[in-house]
N, C-alpha and C positions, 0 to 999 in steps of 0.2 A: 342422731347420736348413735353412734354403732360402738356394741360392749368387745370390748378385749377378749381377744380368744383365751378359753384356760389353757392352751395349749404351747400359748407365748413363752419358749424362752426355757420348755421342755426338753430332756436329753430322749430321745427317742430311736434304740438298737433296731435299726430294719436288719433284716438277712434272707438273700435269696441268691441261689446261682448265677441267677438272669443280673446284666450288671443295669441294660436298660432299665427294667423296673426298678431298682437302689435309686436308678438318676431320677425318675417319674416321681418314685418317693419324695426325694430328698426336694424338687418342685414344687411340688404339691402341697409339704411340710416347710416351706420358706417360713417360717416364724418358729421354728424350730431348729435343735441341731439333733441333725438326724445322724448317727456314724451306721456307715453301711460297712455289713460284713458278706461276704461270698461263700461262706462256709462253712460246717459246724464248726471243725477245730479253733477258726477265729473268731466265732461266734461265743465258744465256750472260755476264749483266752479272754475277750474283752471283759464277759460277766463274770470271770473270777477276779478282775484289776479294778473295772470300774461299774457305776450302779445308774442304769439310762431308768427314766422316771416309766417308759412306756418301751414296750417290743412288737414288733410286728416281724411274725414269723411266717417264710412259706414254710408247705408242708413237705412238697417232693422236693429230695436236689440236697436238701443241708439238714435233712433231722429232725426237721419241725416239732412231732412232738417229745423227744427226748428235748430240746431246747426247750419248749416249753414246760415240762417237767422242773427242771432246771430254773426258769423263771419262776414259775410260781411258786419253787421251796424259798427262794431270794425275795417273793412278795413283789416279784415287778408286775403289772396287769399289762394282758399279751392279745393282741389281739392275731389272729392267725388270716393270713390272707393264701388261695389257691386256684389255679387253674386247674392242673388237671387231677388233685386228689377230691374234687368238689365232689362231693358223695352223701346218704344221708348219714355213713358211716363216720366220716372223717368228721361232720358236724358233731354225731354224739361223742366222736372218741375226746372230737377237742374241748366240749360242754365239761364230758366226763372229768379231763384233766386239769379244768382251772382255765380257760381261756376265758375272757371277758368278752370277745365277739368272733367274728367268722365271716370274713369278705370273701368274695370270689374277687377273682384280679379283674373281670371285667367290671364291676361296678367299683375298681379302686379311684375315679375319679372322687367318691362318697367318703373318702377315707377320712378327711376332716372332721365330717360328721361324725362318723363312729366312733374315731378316737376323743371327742368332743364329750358325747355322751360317756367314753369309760370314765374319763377322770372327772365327772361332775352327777354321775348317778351311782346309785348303791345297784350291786351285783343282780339283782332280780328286774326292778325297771330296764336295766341296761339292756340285759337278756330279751325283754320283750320289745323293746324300742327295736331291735336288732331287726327281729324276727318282723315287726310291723317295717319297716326299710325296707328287708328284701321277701314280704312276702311273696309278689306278682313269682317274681324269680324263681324261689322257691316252690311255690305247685306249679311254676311249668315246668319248672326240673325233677321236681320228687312226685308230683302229683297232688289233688285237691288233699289228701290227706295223711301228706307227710309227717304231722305230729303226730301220730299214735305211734310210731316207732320209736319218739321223745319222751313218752308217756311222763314219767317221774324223773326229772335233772337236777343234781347236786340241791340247795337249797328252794325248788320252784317247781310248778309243774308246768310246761307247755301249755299258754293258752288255746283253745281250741277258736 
């Protein structure tokens, strides 16, 4: 017996330069209606007309975190996907700013998962569910002790 994705039937705003990755998205998200935008200015035209349940924003290319900014005063939960802004910076800035998760674009095949867990856990499990996903990724990217640069984030502390 397999449970129904919460994700069935979600308005889901991706936006990124790259139009491949929108298609990869849109794939990926087949129980979903994903509207792909290419750009901040159409990015920002859609969110002032219409209200997507989820956003998945890159960072370089269209704005990322002004968009996100922008989503989170509108209360949509965003998760931020990245190639080459992947940094521990870009992680705190987007912690900093309201983002529910933080993909790199090579684990986007995970993207279900992620977006699974934002709409069905509260903001602090989500956060650690995140970090347990992509620990391996994370210290061989940042090193065995990349959370002490996380030390205190919005409502949670980095577990160690």
């Amino acid at each position: 017996m397999s449970l129904e994705s919460p994700l069935k039937g979600k308005i889901v705003l991706a936006v990124d330069d790259e139009p491949d990755i929108l298609d990869a998205l849109q794939e990926l998200l087949d129980q979903c209606q994903v509207v792909k935008k290419t750009n901040y200015k159409d990015a920002v035209e859609y969110l002032n007309s219409g209200r997507p349940d989820l956003a998945i924003l890159d960072i370089m290319g269209v704005n990322g975190f002004d968009l996100l900014k922008l989503c989170v005063a509108k209360k949509i939960d965003t998760v931020m996907l990245t190639a080459h802004a992947f940094s521990i910076e870009s992680l705190k800035k987007s912690l900093d700013l309201g983002a529910r998760a933080y993909l790199p674009k090579e684990k986007m095949a995970d993207i279900v998962s992620f977006l699974e867990d934002v709409v069905t856990m509260e903001h602090k499990e989500n956060w650690q569910r995140s970090f347990d996903r992509l620990g391996g990724l994370l210290n061989a990217t940042f090193g065995a002790d990349w959370s002490k640069d996380l030390i205190e984030i919005g409502p949670f502390i980095v577990p160690e």
